[in-house]
Structures are given as structure tokens and as C-alpha cells.
C-alpha positions as CSV (number, residue, x, y, z in Angstrom):
1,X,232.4,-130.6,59.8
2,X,230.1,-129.9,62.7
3,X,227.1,-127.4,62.2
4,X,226.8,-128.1,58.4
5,X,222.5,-128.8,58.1
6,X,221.0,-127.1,56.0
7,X,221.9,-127.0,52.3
8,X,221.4,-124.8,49.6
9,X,220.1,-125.1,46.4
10,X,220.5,-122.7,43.1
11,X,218.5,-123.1,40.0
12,X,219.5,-121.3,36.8
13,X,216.8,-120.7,33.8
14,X,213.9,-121.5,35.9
15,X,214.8,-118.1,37.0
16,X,214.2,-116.6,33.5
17,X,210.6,-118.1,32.6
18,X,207.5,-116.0,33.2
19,X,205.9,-116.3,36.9
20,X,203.4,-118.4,36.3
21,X,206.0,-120.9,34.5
22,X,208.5,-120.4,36.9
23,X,206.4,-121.4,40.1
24,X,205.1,-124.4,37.8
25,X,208.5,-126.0,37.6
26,X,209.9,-124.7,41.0
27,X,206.8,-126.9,42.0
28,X,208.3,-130.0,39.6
29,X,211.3,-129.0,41.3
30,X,210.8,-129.4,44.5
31,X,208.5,-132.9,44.1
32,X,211.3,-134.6,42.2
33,X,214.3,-133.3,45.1
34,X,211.6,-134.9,47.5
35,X,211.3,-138.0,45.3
36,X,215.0,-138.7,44.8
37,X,215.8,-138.0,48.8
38,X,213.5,-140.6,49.6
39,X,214.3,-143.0,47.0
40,X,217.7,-142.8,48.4
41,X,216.2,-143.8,51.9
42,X,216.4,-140.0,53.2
43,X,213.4,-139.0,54.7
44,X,214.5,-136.6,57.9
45,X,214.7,-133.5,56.0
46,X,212.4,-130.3,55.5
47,X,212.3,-128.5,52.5
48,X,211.0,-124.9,51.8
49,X,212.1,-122.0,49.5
50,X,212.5,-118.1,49.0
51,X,213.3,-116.2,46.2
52,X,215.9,-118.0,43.8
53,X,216.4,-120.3,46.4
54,X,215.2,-123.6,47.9
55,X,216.5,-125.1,51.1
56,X,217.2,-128.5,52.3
57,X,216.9,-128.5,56.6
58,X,218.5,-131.6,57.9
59,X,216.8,-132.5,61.2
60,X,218.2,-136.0,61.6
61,X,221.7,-137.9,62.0
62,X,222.2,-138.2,58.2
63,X,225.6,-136.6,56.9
64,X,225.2,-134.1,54.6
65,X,227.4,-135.8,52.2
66,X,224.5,-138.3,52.1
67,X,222.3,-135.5,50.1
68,X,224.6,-133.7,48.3
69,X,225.3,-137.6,46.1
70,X,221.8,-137.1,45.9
71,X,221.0,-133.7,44.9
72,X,224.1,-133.5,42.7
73,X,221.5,-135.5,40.1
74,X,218.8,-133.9,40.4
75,X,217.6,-131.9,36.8
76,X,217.3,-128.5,37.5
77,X,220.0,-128.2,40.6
78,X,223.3,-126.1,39.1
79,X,224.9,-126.0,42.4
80,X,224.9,-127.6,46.1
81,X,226.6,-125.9,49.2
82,X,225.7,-127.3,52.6
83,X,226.1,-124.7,55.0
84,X,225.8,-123.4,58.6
85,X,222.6,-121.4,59.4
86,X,223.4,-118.5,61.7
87,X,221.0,-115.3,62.2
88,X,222.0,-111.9,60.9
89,X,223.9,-110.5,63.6
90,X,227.2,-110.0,62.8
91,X,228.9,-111.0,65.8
92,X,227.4,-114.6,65.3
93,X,228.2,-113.9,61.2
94,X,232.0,-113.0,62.5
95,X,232.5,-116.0,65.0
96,X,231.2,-118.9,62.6
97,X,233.5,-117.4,59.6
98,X,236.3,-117.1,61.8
99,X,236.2,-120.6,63.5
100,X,235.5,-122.1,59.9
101,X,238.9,-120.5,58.5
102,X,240.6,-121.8,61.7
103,X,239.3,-125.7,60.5
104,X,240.4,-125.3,57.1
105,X,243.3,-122.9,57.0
106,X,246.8,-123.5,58.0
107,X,250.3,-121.3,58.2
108,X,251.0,-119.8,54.8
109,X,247.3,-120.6,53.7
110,X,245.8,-118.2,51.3
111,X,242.4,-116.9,51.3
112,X,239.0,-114.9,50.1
113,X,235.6,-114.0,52.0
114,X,233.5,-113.7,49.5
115,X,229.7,-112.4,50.3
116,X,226.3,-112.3,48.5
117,X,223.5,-109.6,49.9
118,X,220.1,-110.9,48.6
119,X,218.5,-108.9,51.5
120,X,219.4,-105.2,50.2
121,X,218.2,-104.2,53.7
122,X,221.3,-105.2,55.7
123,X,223.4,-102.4,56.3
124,X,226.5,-103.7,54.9
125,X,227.0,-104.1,51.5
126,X,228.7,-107.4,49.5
127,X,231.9,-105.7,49.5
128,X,231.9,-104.3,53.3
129,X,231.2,-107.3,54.7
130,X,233.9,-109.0,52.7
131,X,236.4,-107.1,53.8
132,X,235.6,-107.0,57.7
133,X,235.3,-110.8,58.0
134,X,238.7,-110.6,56.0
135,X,240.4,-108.6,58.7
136,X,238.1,-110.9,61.2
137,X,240.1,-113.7,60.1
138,X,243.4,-111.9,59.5
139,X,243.8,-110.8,63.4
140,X,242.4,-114.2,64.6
141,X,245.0,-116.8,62.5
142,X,248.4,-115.9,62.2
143,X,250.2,-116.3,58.8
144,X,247.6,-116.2,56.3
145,X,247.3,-113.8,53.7
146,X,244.3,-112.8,51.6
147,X,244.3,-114.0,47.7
148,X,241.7,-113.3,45.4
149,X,242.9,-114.3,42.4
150,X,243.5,-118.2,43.1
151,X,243.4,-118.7,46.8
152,X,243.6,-121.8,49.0
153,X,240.2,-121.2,50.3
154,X,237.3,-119.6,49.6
155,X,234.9,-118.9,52.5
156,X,231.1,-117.7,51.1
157,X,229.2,-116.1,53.2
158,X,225.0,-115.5,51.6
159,X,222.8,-113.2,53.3
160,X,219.0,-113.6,53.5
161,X,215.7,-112.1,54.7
162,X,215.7,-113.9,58.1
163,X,219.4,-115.5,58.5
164,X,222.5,-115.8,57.2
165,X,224.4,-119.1,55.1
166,X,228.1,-120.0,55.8
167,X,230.0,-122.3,53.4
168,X,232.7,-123.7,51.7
169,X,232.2,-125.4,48.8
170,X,229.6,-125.2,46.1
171,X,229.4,-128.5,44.3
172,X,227.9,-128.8,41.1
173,X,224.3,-130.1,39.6
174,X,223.3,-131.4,36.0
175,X,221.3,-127.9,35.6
176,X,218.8,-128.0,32.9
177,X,215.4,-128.1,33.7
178,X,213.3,-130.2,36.3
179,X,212.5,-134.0,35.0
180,X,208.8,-134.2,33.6
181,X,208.0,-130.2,32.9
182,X,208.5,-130.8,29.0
183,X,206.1,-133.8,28.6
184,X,206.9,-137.8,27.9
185,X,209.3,-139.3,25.1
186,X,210.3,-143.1,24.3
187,X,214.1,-143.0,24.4
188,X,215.5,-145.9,22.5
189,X,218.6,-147.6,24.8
190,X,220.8,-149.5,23.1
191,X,223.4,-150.2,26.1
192,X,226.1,-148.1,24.2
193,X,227.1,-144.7,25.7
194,X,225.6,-142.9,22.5
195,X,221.8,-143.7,23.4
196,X,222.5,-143.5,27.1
197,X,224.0,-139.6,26.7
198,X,221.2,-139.0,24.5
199,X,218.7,-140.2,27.1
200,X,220.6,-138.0,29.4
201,X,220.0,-134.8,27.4
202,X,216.9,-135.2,27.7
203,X,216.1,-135.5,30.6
204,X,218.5,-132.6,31.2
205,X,215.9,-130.4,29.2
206,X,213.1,-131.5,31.2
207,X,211.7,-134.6,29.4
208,X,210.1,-137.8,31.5
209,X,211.8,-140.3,29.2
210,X,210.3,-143.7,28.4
211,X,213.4,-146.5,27.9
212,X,212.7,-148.9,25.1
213,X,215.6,-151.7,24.4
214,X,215.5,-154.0,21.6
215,X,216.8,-157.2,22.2
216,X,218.7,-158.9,19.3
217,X,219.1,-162.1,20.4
218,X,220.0,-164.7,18.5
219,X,221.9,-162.2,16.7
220,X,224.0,-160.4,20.4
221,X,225.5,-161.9,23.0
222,X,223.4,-162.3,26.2
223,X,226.6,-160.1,27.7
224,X,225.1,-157.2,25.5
225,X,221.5,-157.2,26.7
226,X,223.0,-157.2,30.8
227,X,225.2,-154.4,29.5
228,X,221.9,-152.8,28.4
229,X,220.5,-153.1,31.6
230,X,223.8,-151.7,33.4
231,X,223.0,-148.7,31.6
232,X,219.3,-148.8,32.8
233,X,220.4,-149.0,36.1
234,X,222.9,-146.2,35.6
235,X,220.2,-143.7,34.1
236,X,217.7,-145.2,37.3
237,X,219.4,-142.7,39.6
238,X,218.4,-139.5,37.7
239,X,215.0,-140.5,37.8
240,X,212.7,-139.1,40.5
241,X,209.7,-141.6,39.8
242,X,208.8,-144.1,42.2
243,X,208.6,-147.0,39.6
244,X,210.3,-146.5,35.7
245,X,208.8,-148.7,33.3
246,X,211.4,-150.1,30.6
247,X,209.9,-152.0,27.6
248,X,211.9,-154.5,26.4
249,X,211.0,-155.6,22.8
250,X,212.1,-159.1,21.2
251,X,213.5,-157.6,18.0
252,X,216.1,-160.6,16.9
253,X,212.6,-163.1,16.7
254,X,211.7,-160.4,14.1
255,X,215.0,-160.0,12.1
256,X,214.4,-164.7,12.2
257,X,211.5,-164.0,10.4
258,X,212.3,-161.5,7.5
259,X,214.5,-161.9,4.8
260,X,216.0,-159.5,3.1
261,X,219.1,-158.0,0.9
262,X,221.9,-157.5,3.9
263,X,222.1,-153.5,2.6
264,X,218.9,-152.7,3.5
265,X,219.0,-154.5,7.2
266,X,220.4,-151.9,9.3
267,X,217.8,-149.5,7.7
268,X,214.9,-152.4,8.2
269,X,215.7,-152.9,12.4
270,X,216.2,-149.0,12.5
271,X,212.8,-148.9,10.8
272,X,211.2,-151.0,12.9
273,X,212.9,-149.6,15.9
274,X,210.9,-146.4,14.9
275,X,207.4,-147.8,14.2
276,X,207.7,-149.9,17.6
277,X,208.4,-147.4,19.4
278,X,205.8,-144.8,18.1
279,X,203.3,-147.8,18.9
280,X,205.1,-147.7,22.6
281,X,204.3,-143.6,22.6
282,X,200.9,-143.8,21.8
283,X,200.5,-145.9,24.7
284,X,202.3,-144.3,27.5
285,X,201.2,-140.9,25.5
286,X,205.0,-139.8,24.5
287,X,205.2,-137.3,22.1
288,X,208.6,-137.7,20.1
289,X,211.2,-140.9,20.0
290,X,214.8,-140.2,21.3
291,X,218.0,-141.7,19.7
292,X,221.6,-141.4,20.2
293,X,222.2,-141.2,16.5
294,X,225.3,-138.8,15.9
295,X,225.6,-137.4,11.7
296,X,227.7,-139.8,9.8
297,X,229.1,-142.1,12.8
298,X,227.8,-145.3,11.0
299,X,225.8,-146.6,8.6
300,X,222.5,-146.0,9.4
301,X,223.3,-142.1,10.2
302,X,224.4,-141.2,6.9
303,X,222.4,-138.1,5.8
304,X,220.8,-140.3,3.4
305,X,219.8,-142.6,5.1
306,X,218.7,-140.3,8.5
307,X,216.5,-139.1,5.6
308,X,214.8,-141.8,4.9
309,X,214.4,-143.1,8.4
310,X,213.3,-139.3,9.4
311,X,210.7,-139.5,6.4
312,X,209.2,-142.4,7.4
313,X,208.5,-141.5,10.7
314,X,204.9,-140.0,12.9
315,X,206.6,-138.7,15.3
316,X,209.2,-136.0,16.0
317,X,212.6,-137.7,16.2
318,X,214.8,-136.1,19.1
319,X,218.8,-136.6,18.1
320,X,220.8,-134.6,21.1
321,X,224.3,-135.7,19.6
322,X,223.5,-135.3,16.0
323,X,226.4,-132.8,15.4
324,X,228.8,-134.7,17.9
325,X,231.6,-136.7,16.8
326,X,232.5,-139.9,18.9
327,X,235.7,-138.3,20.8
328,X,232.9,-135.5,22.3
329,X,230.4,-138.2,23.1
330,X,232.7,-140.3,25.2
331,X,234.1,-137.2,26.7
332,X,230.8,-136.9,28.1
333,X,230.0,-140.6,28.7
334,X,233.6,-140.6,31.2
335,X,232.1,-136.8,32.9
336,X,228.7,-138.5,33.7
337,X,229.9,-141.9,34.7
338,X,228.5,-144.1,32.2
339,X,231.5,-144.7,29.2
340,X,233.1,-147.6,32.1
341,X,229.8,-149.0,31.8
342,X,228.9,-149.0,28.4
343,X,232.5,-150.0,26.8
344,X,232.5,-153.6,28.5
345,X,233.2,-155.9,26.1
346,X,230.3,-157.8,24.8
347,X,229.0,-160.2,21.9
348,X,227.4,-156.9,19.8
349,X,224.7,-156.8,16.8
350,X,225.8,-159.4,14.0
351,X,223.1,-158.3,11.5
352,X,225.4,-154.5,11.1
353,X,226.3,-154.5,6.7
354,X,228.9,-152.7,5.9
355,X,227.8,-148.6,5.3
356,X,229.5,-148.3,1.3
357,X,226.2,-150.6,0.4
358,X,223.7,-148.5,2.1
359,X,225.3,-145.1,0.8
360,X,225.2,-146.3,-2.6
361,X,221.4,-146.7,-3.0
362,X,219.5,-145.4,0.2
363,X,218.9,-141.8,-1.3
364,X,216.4,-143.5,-3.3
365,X,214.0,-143.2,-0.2
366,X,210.7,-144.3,-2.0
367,X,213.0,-147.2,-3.5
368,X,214.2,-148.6,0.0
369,X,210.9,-148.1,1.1
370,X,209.6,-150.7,-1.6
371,X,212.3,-153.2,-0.3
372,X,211.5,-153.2,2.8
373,X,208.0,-153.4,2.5
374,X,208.2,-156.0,0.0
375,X,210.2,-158.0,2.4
376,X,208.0,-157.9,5.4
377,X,205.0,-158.6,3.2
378,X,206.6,-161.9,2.0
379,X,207.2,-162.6,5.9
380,X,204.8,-164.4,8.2
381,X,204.2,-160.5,9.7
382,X,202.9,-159.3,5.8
383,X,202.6,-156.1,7.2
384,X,204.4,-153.5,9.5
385,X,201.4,-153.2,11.3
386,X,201.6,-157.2,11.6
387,X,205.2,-156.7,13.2
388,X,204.2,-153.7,15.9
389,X,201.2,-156.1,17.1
390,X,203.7,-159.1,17.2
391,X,206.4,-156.9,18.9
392,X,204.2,-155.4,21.2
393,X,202.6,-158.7,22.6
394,X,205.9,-160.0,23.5
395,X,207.2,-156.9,25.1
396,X,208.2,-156.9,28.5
397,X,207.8,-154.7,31.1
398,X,210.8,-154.2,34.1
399,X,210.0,-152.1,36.8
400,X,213.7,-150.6,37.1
């Protein structure tokens, strides 16, 4: 539709935080929509704000439908409208509604004209202008009624300090807060949907997340660690950094070099997992680890043994879906696009024991503990310190 450059942008709790914090991550805000445009090969845009409200100003020959893909993934964003700019004379108001309705109503069509006054100094309230651009459009298209409980159409119209906004569609945003206002974490992706919605929660709440996969081969398929990077690639597009760092850690040349009793060796890699990645956090200064680990879903996320892994850990561990079950987790996946992704079929983990073992014993924390530090002493590592430096001189670093 022609006329339809400039789009507008609401934020939700940003709005509540104090003023100082507020400005701080309209700020963010505003940087990362910026970031992702351009990433995305937009660049002839303007972008400025008001109260509640930031504005995207189109002044080049990209479609809008080209930024709302965009902005549609951006943290912080609830909703998306482009609209048509028009100044606050109601005449100029009256003939932009009425030609819209003429585009996108047709005989029998139902509608509604519904209007927000954030200038409370225009002399028509929400509800009078309503219901004059309603009999606007009434006496200019012939056979359409007026619905406002479930119409055909709806027909917003937003008035501001110096103009007003004309639109038809709000589409909606992730929400949440702006990417990078809550600090760094090291999110641990295992190319399954769990870690990948997990990942995605945080970020959702603000958090500049730090992907870390382990790589199990000889013990996966090489099919599991492209799936991985699928995944990567999927979680890319919320980003709004120039370059994302992914460590990939060589985990199956550890598992070669330890023995140990096939109970404890889903606790051992989810061990190690841990103590890598903390070594990862120091570096890039993270300040908690993110899993996708859900309460009871398998073995190693027993209570028990989350215990023991939790117990054993520096740093804060972050578990979005901990009170999940699987059926709300893939509900999810499917809503954000990543479930396709992450159910291809691939050669998974062969090193997974069966959980009756590990729920037997692993309440014993201190006991476990003493197993698996016996049996990375009696490797060629003799320490876990002796695995992180091996782990972390092998790791490699994709610029995603």
C-alpha cells in the first residue's frame, strides 16, 4: 500500500523502570534496532523518538515489509505498525482514513475506527474522533456496517504532538527487554530446541548471551554438530552485534580420555560442561551459565542430580524451562521457528546411561563427586583444572 513510511514502535516495561533506567535502555534500544536494520542491509532510514514511542522514517525505496521481518526480532519491540504520517488537521486525518477503508473494505465488510489521543491537547477526544471518522467512512463506501466486537477491519488512527499516524495492522515483537541491558552469560547450545528456547529467554530478558557448543565427536554424528550450527544461525538473527563469537569446545577428545562407571557419565560431561564454561565466562566476563535443562526431563535433570551439578558450580546457573514439560517447550520451539530446525534427524550423544542408575546413587553428592574426581585424576588430564586448560586450547572460535 502506497504512503505507508514511517513505522511505529511500542515498548512495554521499559515504560515502568525509573527515568534514569528507562532512558538507559531506550538508549540500548534504539542502538540494537539500528544494528539489526543494517545487518539486514537497511540503511535508508531515520530513527528518533517521543514519549513511549520511537519512530522508524523510511526515506528510501525499501518496502516496509522489509523492516517490519526485521524489527519483529528485535528484544524490547511488543508491537510494529507501519503507518501513514499525516499532520493534525482533520480534514487531511478524514481523507487518509477514508481512502484507506476504500482499499481494504468491500460490500458487506464490517468495521471499527479505533483512535489513541497521546496529545491531550487536541480538541477531540479518543472516542469523538472514533465516531466521526466512522460516519466519515459510512457516507463515503456504501454497504459497510460498523462492528466492534469482531470486525473485518480495524482502522487505528494515533494522535501525537506534531502529526498524526494511520494504520492497519499492528504486528507483533518478542517484547522483553533490549539485548545487552542485563550484562553477559555463556549459554550452553546443544542444537536441540531445549538449549536454543533457553538461549532465547534470555535474551528476551535482556542478557548478551555467549554460545558455547560441545562437540562430541567420536561419540555424535557429524549431522548433529551442523544441526548445532543451524541453530546458531537461527538464534544469529536476534542478535544486534556486528560479530557473535561461538566457542566451540572438543568435548568427545575428553570423554576418549576418561574412564569411568557409565552411571556417572552423563553427570561427568554435564560437569565439565559447567567448569568449561565458567573458564569461558571469566574470559569474555559473563556472569552466570545458561542451560536448557527442564526438571525431570532426563537423566541428568533429576532433582538429585541438578543438585549436585548446581552444588558444584561458581557461577549462577540460569534454567528458563526448568518448570516446563517437553509438550510446552516445543510449543514454543514451533511459535519461534526453531522446533523444524532442531528435530532433524541426526546421529545424537552415544555416551547418554540410562537415568534408573544415576537416581539410585547421585543424592550422595560428595560421593559422585569422589568418582568423578577419582576418574579424571587417573586420566592423562589428573585434574579438572588439567581438562578446562586442555579444553580451552582447543576451542574454536566462529564468527557467526
Amino acid at each position: 500500500m502506497k504512503g505507508f513510511s514511517t513505522i511505529l514502535l511500542r515498548y512495554g516495561e521499559i515504560a515502568l523502570k525509573s527515568k534514569e533506567i528507562r532512558v538507559r535502555m531506550e538508549n540500548r534500544l534504539i542502538r540494537n534496532i539500528v544494528t539489526q536494520l543494517k545487518l539486514a542491509g537497511l540503511t535508508n532510514f531515520r530513527v528518533r523518538r517521543e514519549w513511549g514511542r520511537i519512530f522508524i522514517e523510511i526515506e528510501g525505496p525499501e518496502d516496509f515489509r522489509s523492516y517490519i521481518s526485521v524489527l519483529t526480532k528485535v528484544f524490547g519491540i511488543v508491537s510494529v505498525s507501519p503507518c501513514i504520517k499525516v499532520s493534525l488537521d482533520l480534514g487531511e486525518i478524514k481523507d487518509v482514513v477514508v481512502s484507506l477503508a476504500k482499499e481494504v473494505l468491500s460490500p458487506g465488510s464490517t468495521f471499527e475506527v479505533r483512535a489513541h489521543r497521546a496529545n491531550k491537547k487536541y480538541p477531540l477526544t479518543s472516542k469523538e474522533l472514533e465516531k466521526l471518522l466512522g460516519a466519515e467512512i459510512l457516507r463515503n463506501i456504501p454497504h459497510v456496517k460498523v462492528n466492534l466486537e469482531s470486525p473485518d477491519r480495524s482502522i487505528y488512527v494515533e494522535i501525537r504532538d506534531d502529526a498524526a499516524y494511520v494504520y492497519l495492522e499492528e504486528f507483533e515483537g518478542p517484547g522483553g527487554l533490549p539485548y545487552g541491558v542485563e550484562g553477559k552469560v555463556v549459554s550452553l547450545i546443544s542444537g536441540g530446541v531445549d538449549s536454543a528456547v533457553a538461549a532465547w529467554m534470555m535474551m528476551k530478558r535482556g542478557c548478551e548471551v555467549v554460545p558455547a557448543h560441545y562437540t562430541l565427536t567420536p561419540f555424535y554424528g557429524e549431522d548433529a554438530k551442523e544441526r548445532a550450527y543451524e541453530v546458531l544461525k537461527w538464534l544469529r538473527q536476534w542478535v544486534p552485534e556486528k560479530r557473535w563469537v561461538v566457542y566451540q569446545v572438543p568435548l568427545g577428545l575428553i570423554h576418549e580420555k576418561i574412564e569411568i562407571n557409565v552411571r556417572y557419565r552423563c553427570l561427568l560431561c554435564k560437569y565439565l560442561m559447567y567448569k568449561i564454561a565458567e573458564a569461558i565466562a571469566e574470559e569474555v566476563g559473563a556472569k552466570a551459565l545458561v542451560t536448557g535443562e527442564a526438571l525431570g526431563q532426563v537423566a541428568s535433570q533429576t532433582l538429585d542430580n541438578l543438585y549436585f551439578l548446581t552444588t558444584h558450580a561458581n557461577l549462577p546457573i540460569l534454567r528458563p524451562l526448568i518448570g516446563f514439560d517437553k509438550d510446552e517447550i516445543i510449543k514454543l520451539g514451533r511459535r519461534l521457528g526453531v522446533a523444524e530446525i532442531a528435530f532433524k534427524k541426526v546421529l545424537d550423544c552415544t555416551l547418554n546411561p540410562a537415568a534408573k542408575g544415576m537416581r539410585a546413587e547421585t543424592h550422595a553428592s560428595e560421593k559422585v563427586y569422589d568418582i568423578i574426581t577419582e576418574a579424571i585424576e587417573k586420566s592423562e588430564f589428573r585434574s579438572v583444572t588439567g581438562v578446562v586448560s586442555f579444553a580451552l586450547s582447543r576451542v574454536t572460535k566462529i564468527n557467526l
